[in-house]
KEGU-129715 format. One record per residue: residue in three letters; x, y, z of N, C-alpha, C in turn. Coordinates in Angstrom, 3 decimals. Example, Ala and Ser with C-alpha at 12.3 -4.5 7.8 and 13.67 -1.06 7.14 Angstrom:
// KEGU-129715
NODE code      n.u      n.v      n.w     ca.u     ca.v     ca.w      c.u      c.v      c.w
NODE  ALA   13.190   -5.690    7.800   12.300   -4.500    7.800   13.200   -3.300    7.800
NODE  SER   12.850   -2.250    7.080   13.670   -1.060    7.140   12.900    0.030    7.870
This chain:
// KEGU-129715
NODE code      n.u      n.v      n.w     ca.u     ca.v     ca.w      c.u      c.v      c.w
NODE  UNK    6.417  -18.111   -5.092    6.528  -17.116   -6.124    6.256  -17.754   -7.479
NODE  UNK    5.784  -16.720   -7.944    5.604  -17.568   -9.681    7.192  -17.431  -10.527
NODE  UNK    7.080  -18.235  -11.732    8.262  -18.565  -12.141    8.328  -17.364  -13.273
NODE  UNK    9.739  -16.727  -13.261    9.931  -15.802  -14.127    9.403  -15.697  -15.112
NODE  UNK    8.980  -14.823  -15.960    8.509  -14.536  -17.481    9.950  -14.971  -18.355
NODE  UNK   10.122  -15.512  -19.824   10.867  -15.829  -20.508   10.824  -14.472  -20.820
NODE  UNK   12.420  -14.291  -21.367   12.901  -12.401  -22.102   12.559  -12.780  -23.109
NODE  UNK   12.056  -11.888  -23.576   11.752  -11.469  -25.290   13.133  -10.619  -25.757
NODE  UNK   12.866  -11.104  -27.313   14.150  -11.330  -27.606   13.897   -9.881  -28.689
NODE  UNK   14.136   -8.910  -28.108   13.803   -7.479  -28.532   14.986   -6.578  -28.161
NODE  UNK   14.950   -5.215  -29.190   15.847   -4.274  -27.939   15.545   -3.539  -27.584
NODE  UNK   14.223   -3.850  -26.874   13.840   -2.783  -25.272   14.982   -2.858  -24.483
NODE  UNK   15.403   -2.605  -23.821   16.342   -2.546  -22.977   15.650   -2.893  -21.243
NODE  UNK   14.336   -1.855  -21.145   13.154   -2.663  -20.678   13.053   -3.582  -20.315
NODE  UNK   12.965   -4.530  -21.276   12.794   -6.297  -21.293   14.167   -6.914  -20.163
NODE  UNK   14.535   -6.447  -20.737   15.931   -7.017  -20.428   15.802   -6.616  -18.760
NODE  UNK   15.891   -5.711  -17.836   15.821   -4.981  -16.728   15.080   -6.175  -16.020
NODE  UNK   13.567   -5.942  -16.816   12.733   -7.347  -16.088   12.713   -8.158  -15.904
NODE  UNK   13.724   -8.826  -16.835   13.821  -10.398  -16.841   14.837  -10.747  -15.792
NODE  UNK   15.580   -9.375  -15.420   17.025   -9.923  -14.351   16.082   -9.335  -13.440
NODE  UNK   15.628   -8.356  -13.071   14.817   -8.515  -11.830   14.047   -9.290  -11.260
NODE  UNK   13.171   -9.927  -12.399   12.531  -11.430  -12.009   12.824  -12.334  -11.936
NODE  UNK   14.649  -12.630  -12.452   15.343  -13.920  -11.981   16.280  -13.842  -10.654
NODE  UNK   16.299  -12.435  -10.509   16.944  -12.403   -9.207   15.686  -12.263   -8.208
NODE  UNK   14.707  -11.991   -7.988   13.830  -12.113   -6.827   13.231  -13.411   -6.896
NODE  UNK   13.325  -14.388   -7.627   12.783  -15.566   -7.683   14.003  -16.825   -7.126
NODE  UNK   15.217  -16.311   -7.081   16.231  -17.136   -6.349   16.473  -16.522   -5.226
NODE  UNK   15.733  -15.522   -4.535   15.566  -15.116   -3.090   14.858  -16.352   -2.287
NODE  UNK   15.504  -16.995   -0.992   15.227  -17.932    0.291   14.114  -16.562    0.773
NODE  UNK   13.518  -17.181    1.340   12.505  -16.738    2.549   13.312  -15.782    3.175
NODE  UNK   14.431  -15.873    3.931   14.856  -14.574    4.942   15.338  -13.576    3.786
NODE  UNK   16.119  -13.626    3.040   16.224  -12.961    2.098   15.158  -11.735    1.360
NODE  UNK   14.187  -12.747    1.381   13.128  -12.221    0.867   12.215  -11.172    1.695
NODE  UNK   11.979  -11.566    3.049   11.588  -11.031    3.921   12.525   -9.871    4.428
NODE  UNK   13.565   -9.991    4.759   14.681   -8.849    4.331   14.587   -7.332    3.532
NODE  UNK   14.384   -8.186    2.636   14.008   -6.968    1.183   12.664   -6.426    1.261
NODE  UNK   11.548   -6.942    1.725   10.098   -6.725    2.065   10.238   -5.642    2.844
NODE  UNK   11.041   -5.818    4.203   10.805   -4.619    5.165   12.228   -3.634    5.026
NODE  UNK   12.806   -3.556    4.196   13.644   -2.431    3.594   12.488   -1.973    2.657
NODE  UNK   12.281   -1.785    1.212   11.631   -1.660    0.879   10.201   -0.791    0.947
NODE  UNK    9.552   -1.897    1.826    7.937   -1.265    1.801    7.861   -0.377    3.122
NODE  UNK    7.010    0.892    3.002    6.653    1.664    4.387    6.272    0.955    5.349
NODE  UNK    6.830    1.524    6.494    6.187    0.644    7.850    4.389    0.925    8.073
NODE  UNK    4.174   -0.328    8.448    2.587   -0.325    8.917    2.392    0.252    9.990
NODE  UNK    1.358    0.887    9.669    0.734    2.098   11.096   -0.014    1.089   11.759
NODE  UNK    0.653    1.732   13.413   -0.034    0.763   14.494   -0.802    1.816   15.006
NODE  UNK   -1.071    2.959   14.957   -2.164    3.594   15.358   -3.496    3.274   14.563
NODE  UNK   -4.394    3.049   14.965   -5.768    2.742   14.980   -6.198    4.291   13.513
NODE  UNK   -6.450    4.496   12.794   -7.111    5.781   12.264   -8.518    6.263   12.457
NODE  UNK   -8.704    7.055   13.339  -10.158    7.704   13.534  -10.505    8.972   12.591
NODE  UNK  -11.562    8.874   12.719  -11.916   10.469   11.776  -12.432   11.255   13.390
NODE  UNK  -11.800   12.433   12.586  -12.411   13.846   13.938  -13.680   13.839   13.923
NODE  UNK  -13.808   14.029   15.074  -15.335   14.057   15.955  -15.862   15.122   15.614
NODE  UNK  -17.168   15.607   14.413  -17.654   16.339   14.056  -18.572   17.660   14.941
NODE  UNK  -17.918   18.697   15.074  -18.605   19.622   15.680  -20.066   20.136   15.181
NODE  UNK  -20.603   20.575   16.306  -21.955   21.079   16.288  -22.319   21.940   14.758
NODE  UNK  -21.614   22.409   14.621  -21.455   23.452   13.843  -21.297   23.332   12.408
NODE  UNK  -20.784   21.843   12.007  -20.607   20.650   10.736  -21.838   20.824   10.052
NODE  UNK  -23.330   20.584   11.161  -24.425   20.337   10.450  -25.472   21.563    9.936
NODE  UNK  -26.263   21.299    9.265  -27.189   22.376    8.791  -27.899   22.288   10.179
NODE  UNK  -28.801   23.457   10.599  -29.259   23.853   11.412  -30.833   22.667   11.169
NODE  UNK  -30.994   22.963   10.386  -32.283   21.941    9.691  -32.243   20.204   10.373
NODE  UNK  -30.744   20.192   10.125  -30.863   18.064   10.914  -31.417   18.273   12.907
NODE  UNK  -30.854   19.922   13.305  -31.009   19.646   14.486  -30.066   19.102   15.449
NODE  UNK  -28.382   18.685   15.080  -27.834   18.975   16.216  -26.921   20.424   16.295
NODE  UNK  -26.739   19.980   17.644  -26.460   20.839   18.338  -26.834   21.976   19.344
NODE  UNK  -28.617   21.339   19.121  -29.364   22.476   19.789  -29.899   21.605   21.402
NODE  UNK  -30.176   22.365   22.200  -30.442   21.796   23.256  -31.805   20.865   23.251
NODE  UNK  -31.759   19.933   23.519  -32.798   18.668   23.943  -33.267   18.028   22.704
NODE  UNK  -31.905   17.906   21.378  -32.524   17.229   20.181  -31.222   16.418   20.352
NODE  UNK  -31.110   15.463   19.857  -30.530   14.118   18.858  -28.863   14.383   19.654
């Protein structure tokens, strides 16, 4: 991980939020960290994604499918 940003010395309140969020995820161990990763982020799709199989009927009559003994 990269090393925290220094707080700016402002009163965003903002600032402040970030700088403890980036000093607390930067003293996260590996399981910890990995922990928080899969709470956190959506699960990865194990289905494959296909697009629907375009019917006859999709194309202009002009390309020629769908008619008997073309393409």
């Amino acid at each position: 991980m990269t090393a925290p940003t220094p707080a700016r010395k402002t009163k965003d309140p903002l600032n402040a939020l970030v700088a403890g969020v980036e000093q607390m995820l930067s003293e996260l161990d590996d399981d910890a960290w990995q922990q928080l990763v899969a709470r956190v982020r959506p699960p990865a799709d194990t289905e494959p994604k296909t697009e629907p199989k375009a019917e006859a009927t999709d194309y202009p009559a002009s390309w020629g499918y769908g008619t008997k003994g073309t393409k």
